[in-house]
mmCIF file of the N, C-alpha and C atoms, coordinates in Angstrom:
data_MODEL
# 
_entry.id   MODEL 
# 
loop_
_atom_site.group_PDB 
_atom_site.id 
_atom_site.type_symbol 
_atom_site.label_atom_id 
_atom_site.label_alt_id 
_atom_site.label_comp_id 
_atom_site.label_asym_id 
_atom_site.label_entity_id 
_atom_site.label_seq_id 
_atom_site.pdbx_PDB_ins_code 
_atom_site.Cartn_x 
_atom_site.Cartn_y 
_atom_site.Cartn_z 
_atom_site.occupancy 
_atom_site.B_iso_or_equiv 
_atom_site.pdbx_formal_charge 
_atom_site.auth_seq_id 
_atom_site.auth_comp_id 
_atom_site.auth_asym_id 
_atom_site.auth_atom_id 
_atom_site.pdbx_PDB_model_num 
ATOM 1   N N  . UNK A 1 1  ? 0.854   -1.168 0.000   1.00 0.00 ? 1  UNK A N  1 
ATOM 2   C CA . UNK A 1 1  ? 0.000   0.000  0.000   1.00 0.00 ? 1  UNK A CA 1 
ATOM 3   C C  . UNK A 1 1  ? 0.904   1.236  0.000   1.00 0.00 ? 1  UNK A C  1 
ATOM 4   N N  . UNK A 1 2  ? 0.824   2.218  -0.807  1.00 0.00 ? 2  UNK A N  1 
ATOM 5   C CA . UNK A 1 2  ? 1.817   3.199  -0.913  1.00 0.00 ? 2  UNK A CA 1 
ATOM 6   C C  . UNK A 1 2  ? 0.810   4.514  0.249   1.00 0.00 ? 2  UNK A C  1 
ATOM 7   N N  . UNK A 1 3  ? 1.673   5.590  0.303   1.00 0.00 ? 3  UNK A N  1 
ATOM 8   C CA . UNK A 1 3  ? 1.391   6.385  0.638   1.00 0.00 ? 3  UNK A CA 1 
ATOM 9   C C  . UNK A 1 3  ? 0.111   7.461  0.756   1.00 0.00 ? 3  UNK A C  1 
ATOM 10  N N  . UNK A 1 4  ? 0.140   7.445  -0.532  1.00 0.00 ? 4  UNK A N  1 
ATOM 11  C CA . UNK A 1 4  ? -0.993  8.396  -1.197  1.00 0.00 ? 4  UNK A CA 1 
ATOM 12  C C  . UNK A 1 4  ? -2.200  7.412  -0.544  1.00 0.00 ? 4  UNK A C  1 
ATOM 13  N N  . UNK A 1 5  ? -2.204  5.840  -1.313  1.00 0.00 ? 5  UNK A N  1 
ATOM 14  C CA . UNK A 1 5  ? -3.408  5.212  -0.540  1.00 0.00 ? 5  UNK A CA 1 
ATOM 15  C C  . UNK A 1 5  ? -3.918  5.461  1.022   1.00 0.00 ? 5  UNK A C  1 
ATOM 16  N N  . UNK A 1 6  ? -2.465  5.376  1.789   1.00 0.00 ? 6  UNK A N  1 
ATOM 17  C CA . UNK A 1 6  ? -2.850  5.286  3.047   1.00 0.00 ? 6  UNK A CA 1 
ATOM 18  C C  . UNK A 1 6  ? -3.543  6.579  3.549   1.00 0.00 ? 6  UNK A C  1 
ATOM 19  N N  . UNK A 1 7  ? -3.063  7.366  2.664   1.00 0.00 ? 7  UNK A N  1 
ATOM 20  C CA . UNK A 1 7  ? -3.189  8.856  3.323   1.00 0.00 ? 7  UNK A CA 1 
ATOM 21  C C  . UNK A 1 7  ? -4.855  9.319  3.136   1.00 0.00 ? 7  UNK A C  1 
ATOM 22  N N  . UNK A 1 8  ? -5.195  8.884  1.776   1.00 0.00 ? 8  UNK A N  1 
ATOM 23  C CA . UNK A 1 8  ? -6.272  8.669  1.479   1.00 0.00 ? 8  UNK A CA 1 
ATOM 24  C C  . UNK A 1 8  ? -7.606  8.232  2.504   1.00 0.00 ? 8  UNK A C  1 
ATOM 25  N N  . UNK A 1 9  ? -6.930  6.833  3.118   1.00 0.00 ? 9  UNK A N  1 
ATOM 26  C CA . UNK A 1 9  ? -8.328  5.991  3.633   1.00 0.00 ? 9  UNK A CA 1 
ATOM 27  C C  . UNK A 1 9  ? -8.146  6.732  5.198   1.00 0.00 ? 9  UNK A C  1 
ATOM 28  N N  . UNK A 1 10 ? -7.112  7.503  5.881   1.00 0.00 ? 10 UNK A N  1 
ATOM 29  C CA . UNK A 1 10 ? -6.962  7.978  6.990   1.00 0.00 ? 10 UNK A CA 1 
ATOM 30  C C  . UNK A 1 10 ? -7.521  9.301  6.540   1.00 0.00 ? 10 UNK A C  1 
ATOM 31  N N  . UNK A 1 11 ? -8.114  10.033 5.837   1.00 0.00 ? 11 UNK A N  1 
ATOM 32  C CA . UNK A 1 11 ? -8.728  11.163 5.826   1.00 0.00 ? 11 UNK A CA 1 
ATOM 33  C C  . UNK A 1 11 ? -10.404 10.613 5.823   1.00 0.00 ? 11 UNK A C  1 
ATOM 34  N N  . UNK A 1 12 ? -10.394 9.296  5.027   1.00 0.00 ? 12 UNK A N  1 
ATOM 35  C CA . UNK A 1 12 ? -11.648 9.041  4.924   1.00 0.00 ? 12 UNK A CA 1 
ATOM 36  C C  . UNK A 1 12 ? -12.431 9.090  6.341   1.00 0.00 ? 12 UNK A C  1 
ATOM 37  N N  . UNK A 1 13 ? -11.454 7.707  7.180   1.00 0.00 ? 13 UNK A N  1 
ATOM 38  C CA . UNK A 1 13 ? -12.026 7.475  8.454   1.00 0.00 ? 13 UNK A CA 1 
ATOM 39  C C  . UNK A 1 13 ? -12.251 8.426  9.290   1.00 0.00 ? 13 UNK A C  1 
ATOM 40  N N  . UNK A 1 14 ? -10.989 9.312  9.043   1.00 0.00 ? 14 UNK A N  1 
ATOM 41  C CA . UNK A 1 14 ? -11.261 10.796 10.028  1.00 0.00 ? 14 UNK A CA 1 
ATOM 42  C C  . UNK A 1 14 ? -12.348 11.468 10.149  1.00 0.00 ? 14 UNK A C  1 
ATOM 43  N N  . UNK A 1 15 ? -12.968 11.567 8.590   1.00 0.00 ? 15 UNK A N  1 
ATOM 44  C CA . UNK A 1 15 ? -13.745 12.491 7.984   1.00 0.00 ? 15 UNK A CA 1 
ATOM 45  C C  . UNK A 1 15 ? -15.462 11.552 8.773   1.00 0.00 ? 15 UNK A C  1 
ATOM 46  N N  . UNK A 1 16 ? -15.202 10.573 8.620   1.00 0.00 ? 16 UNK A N  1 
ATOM 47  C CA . UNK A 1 16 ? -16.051 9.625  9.365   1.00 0.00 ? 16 UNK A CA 1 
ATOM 48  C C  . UNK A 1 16 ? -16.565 9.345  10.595  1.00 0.00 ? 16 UNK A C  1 
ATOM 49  N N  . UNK A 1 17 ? -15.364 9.476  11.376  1.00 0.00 ? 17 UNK A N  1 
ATOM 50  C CA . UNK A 1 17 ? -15.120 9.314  13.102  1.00 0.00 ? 17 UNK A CA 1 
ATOM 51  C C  . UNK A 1 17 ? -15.805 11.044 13.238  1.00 0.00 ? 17 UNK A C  1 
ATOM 52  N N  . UNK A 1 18 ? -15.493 12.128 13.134  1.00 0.00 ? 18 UNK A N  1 
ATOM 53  C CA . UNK A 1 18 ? -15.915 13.759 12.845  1.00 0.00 ? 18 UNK A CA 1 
ATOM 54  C C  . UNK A 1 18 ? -17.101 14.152 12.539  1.00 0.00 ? 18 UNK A C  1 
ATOM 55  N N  . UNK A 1 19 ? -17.517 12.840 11.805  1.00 0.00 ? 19 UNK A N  1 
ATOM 56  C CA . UNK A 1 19 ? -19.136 13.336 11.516  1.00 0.00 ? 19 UNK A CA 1 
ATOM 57  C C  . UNK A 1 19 ? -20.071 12.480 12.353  1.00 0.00 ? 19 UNK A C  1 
ATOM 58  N N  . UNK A 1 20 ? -19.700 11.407 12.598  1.00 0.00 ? 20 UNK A N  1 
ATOM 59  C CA . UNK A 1 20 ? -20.173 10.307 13.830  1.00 0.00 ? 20 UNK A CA 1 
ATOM 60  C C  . UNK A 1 20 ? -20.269 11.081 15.403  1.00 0.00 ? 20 UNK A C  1 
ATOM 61  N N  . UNK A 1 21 ? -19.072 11.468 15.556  1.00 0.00 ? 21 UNK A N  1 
ATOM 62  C CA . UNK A 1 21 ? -18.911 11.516 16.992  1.00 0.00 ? 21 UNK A CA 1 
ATOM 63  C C  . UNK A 1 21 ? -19.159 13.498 17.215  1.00 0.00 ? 21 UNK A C  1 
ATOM 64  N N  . UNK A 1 22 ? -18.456 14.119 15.711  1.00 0.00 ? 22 UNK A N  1 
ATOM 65  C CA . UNK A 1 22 ? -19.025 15.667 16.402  1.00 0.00 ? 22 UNK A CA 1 
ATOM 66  C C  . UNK A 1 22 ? -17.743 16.516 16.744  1.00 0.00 ? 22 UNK A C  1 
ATOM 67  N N  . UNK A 1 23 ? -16.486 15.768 17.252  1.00 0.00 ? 23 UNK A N  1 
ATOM 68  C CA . UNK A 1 23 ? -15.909 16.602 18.232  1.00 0.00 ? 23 UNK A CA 1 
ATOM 69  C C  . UNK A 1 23 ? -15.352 15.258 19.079  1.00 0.00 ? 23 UNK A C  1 
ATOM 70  N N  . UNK A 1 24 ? -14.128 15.754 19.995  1.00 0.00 ? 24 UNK A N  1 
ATOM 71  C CA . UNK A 1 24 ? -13.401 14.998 20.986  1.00 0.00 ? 24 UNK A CA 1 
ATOM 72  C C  . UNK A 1 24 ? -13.368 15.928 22.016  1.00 0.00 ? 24 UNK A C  1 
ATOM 73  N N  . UNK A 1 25 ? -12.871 15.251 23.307  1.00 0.00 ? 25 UNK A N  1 
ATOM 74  C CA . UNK A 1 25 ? -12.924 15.918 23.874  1.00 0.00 ? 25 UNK A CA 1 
ATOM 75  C C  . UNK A 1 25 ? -11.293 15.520 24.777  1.00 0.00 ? 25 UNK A C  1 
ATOM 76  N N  . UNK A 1 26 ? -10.589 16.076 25.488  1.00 0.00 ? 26 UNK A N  1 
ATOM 77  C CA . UNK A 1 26 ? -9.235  16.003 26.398  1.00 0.00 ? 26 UNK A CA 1 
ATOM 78  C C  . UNK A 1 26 ? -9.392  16.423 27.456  1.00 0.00 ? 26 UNK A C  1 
ATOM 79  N N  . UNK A 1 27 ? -8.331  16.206 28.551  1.00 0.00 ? 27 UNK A N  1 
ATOM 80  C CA . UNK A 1 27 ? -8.226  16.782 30.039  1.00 0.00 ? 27 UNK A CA 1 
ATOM 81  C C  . UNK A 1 27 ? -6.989  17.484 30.186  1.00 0.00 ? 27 UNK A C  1 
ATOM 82  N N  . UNK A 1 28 ? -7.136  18.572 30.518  1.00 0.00 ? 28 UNK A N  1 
ATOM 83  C CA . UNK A 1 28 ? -5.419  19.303 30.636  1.00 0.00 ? 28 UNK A CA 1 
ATOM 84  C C  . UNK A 1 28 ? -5.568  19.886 31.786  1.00 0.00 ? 28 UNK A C  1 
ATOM 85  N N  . UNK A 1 29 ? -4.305  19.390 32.637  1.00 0.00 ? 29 UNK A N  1 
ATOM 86  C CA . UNK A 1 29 ? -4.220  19.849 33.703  1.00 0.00 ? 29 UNK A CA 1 
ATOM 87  C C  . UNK A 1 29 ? -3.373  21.545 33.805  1.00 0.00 ? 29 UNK A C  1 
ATOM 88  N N  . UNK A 1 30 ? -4.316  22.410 34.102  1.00 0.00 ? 30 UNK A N  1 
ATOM 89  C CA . UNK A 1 30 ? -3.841  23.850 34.494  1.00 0.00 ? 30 UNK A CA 1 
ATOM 90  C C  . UNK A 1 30 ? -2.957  24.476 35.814  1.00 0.00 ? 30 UNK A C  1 
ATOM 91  N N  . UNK A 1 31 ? -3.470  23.653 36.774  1.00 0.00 ? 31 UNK A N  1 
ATOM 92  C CA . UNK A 1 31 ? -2.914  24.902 37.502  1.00 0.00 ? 31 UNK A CA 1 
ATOM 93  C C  . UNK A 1 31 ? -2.284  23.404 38.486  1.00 0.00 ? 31 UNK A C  1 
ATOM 94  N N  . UNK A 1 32 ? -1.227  23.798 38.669  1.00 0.00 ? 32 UNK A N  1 
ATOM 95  C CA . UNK A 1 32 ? -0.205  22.796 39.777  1.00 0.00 ? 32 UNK A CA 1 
ATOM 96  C C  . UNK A 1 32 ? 0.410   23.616 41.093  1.00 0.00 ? 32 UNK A C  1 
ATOM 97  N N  . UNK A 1 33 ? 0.642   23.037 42.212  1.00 0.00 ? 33 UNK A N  1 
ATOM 98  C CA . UNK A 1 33 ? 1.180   23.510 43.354  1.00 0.00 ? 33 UNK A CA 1 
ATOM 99  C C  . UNK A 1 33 ? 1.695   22.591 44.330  1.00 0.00 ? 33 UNK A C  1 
ATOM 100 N N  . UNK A 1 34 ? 2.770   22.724 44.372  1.00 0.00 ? 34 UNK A N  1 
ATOM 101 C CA . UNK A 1 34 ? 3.530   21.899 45.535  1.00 0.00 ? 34 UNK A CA 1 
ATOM 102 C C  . UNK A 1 34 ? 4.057   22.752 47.108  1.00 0.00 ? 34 UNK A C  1 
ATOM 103 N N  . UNK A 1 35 ? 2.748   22.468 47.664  1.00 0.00 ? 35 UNK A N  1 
ATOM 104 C CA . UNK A 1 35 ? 3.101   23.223 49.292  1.00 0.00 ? 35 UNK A CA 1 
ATOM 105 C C  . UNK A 1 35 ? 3.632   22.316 50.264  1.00 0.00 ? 35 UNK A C  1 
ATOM 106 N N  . UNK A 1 36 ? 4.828   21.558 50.460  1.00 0.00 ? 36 UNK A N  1 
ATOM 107 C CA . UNK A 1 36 ? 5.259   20.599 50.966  1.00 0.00 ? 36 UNK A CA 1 
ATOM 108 C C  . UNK A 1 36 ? 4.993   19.852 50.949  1.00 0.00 ? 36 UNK A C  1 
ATOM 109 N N  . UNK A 1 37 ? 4.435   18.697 51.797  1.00 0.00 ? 37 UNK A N  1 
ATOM 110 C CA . UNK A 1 37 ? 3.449   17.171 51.478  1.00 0.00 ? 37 UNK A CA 1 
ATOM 111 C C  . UNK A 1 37 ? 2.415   16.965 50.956  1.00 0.00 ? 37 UNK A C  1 
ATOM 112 N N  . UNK A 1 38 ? 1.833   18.644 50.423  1.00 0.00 ? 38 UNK A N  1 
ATOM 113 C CA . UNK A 1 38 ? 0.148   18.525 49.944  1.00 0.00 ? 38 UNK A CA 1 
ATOM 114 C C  . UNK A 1 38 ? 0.840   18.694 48.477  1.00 0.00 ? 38 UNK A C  1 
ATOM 115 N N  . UNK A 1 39 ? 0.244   18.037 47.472  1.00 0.00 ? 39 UNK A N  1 
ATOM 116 C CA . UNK A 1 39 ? 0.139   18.184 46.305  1.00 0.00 ? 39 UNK A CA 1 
ATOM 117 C C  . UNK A 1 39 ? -1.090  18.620 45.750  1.00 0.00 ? 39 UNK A C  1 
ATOM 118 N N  . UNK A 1 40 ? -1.237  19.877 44.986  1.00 0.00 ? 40 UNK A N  1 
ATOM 119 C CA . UNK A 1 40 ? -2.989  20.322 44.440  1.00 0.00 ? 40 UNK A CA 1 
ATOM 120 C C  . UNK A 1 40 ? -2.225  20.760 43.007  1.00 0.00 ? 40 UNK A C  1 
ATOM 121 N N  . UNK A 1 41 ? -3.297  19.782 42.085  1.00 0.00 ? 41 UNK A N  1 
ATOM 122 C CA . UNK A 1 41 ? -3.773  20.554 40.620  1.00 0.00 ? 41 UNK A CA 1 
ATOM 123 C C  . UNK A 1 41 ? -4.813  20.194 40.028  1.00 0.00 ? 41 UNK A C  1 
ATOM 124 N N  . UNK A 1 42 ? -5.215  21.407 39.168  1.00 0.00 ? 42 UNK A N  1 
ATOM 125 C CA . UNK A 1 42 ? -6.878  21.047 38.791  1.00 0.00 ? 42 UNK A CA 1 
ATOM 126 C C  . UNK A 1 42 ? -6.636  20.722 37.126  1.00 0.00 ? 42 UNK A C  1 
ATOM 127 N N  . UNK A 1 43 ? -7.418  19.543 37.273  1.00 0.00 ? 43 UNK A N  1 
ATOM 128 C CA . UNK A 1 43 ? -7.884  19.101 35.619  1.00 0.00 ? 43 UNK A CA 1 
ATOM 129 C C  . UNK A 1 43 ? -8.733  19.913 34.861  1.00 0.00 ? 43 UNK A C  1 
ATOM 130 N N  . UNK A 1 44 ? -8.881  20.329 33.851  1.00 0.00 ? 44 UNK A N  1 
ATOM 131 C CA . UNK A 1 44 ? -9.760  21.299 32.897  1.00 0.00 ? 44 UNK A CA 1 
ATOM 132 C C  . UNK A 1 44 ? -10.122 20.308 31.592  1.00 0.00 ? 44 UNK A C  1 
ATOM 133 N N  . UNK A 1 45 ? -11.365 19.771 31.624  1.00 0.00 ? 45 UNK A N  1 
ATOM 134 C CA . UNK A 1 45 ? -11.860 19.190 30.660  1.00 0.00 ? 45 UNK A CA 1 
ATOM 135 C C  . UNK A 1 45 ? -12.145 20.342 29.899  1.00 0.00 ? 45 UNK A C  1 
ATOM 136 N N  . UNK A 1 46 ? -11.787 19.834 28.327  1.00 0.00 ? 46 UNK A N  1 
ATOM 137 C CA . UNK A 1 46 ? -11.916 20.614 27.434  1.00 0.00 ? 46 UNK A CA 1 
ATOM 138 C C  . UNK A 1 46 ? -12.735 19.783 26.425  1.00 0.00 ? 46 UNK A C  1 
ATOM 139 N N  . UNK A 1 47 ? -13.692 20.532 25.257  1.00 0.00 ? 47 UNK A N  1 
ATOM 140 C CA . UNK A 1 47 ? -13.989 19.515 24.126  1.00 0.00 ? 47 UNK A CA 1 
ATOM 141 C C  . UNK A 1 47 ? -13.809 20.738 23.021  1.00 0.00 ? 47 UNK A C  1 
ATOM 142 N N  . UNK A 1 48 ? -13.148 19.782 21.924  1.00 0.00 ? 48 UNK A N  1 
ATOM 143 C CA . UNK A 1 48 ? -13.120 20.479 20.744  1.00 0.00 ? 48 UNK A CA 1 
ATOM 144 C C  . UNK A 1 48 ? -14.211 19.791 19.729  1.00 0.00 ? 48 UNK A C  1 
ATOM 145 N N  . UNK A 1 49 ? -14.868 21.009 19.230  1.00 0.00 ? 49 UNK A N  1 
ATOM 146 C CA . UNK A 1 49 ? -15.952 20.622 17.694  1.00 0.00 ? 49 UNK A CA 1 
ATOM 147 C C  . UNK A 1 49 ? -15.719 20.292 16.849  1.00 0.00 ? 49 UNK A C  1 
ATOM 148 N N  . UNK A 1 50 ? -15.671 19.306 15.972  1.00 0.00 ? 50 UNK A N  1 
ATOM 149 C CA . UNK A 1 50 ? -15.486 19.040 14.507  1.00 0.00 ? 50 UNK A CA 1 
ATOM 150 C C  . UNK A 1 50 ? -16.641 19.860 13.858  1.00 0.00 ? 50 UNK A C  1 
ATOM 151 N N  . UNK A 1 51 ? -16.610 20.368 12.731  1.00 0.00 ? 51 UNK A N  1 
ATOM 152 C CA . UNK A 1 51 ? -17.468 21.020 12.140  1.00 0.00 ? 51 UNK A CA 1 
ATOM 153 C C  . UNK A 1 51 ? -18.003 20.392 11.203  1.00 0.00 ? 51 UNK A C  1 
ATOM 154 N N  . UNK A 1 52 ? -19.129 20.231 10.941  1.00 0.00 ? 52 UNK A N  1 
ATOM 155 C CA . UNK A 1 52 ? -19.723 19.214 9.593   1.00 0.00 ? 52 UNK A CA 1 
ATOM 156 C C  . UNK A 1 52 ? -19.100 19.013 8.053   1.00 0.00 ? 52 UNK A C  1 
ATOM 157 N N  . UNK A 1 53 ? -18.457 20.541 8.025   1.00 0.00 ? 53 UNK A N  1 
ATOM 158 C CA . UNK A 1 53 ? -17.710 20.624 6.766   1.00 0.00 ? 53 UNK A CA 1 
ATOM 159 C C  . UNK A 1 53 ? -16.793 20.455 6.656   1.00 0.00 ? 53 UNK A C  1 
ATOM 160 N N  . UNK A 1 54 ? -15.961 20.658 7.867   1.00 0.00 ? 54 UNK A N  1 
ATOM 161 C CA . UNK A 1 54 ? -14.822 19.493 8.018   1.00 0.00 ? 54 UNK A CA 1 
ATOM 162 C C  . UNK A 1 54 ? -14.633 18.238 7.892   1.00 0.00 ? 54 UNK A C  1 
ATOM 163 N N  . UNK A 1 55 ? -15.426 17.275 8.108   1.00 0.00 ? 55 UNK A N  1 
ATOM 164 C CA . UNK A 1 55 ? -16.085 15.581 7.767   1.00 0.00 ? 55 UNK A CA 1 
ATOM 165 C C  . UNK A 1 55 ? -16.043 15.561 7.011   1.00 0.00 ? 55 UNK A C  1 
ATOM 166 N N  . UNK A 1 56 ? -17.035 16.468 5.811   1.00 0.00 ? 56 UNK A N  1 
ATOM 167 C CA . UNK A 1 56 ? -17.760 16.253 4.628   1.00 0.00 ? 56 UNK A CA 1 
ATOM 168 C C  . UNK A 1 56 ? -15.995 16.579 4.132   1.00 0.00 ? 56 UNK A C  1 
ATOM 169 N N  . UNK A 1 57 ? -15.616 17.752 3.925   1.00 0.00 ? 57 UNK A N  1 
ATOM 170 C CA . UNK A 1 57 ? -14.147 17.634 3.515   1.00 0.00 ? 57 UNK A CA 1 
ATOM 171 C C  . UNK A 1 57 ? -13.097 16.508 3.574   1.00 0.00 ? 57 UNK A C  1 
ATOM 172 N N  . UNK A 1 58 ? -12.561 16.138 4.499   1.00 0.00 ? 58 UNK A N  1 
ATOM 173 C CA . UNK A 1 58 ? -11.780 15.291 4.789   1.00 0.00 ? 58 UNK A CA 1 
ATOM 174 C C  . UNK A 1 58 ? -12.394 14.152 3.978   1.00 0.00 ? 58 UNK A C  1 
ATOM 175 N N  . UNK A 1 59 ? -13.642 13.385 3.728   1.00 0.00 ? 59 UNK A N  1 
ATOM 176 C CA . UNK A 1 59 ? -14.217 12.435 3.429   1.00 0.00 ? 59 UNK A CA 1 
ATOM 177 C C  . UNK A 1 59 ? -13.953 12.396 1.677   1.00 0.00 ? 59 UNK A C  1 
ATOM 178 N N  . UNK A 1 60 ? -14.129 14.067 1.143   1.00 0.00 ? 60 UNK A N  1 
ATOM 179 C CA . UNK A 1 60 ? -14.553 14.256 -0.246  1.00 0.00 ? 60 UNK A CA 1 
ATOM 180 C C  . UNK A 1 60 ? -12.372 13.977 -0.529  1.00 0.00 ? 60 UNK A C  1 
ATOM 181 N N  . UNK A 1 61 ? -11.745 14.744 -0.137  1.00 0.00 ? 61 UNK A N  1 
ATOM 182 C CA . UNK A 1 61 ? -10.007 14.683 -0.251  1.00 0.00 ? 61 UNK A CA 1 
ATOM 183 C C  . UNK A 1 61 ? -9.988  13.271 -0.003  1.00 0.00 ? 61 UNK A C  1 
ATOM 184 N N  . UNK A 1 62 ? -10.324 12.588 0.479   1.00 0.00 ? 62 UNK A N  1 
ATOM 185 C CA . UNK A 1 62 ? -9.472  11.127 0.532   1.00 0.00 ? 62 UNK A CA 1 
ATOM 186 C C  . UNK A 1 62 ? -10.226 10.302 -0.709  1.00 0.00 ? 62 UNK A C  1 
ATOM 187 N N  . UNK A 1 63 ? -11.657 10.654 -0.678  1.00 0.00 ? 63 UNK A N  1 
ATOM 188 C CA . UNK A 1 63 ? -12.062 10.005 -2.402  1.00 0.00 ? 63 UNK A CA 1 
ATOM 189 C C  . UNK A 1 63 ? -11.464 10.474 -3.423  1.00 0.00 ? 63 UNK A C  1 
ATOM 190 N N  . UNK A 1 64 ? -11.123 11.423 -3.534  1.00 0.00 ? 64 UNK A N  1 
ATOM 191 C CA . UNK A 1 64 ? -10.472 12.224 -4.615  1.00 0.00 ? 64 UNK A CA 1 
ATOM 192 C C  . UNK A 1 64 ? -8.964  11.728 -4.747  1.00 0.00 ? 64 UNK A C  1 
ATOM 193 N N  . UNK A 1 65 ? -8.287  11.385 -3.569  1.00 0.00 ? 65 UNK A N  1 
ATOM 194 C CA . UNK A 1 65 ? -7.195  10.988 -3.578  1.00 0.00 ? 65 UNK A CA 1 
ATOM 195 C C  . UNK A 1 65 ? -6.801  9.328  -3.831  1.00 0.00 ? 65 UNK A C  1 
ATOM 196 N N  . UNK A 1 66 ? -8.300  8.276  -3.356  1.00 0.00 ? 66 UNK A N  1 
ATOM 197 C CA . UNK A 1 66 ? -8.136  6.816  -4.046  1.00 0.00 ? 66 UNK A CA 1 
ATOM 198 C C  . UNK A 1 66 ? -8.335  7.213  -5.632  1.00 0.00 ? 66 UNK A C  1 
ATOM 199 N N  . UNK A 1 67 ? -8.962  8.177  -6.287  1.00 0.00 ? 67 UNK A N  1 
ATOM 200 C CA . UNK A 1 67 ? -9.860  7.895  -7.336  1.00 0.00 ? 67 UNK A CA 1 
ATOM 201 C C  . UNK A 1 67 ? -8.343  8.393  -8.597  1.00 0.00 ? 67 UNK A C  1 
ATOM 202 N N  . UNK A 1 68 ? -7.154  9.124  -7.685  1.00 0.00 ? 68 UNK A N  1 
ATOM 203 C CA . UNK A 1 68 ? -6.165  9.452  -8.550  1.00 0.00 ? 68 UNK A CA 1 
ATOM 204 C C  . UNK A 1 68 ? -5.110  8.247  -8.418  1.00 0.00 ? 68 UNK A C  1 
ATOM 205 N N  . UNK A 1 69 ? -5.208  8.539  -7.545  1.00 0.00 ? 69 UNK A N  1 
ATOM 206 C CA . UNK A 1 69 ? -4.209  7.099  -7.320  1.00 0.00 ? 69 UNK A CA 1 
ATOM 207 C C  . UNK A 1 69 ? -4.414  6.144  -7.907  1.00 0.00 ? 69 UNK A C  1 
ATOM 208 N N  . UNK A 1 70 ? -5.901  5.917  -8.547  1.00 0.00 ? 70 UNK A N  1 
ATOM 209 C CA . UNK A 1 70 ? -6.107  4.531  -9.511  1.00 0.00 ? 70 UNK A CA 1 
ATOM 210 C C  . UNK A 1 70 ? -5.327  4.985  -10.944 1.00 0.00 ? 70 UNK A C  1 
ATOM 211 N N  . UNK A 1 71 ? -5.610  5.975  -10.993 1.00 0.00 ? 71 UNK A N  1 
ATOM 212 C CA . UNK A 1 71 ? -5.014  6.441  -12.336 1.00 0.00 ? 71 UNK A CA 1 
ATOM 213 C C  . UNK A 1 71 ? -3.368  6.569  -12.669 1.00 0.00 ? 71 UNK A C  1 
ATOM 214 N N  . UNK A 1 72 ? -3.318  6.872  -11.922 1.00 0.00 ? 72 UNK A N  1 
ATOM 215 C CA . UNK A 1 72 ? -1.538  6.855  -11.759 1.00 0.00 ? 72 UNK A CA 1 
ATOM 216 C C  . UNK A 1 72 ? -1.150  5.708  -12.091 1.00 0.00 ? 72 UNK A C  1 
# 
């Protein structure tokens, strides 16, 4: 499987997983403090949006990219 293919079916799925799910979401820890034996830091859940046209994009570039690759 060369490159271009792979690159292809990983935009597809992306474009897939983005329109399925919407968005991901992560935990980043902000604020840390070490006051001798007490340890305190707070987690900050975050979620980021995928945008619909982002999916639909990513989905349309990776067809476009099997459909050259046949040609080549």
């Amino acid at each position: 499987m060369d490159a271009q293919r792979l690159a292809a079916i990983v935009l597809i799925v992306a474009g897939a997983l983005g329109l399925a799910y919407g968005g991901f979401s992560y935990t980043r820890e902000t604020h840390e403090a070490d006051l001798g034996p007490l340890h305190m830091s707070v987690a900050e859940k975050k979620r980021v949006n995928v945008p619909v046209w982002a999916g639909v994009g990513a989905i349309v570039a990776g067809g476009l990219l099997l459909v050259v690759g046949r040609k080549s």
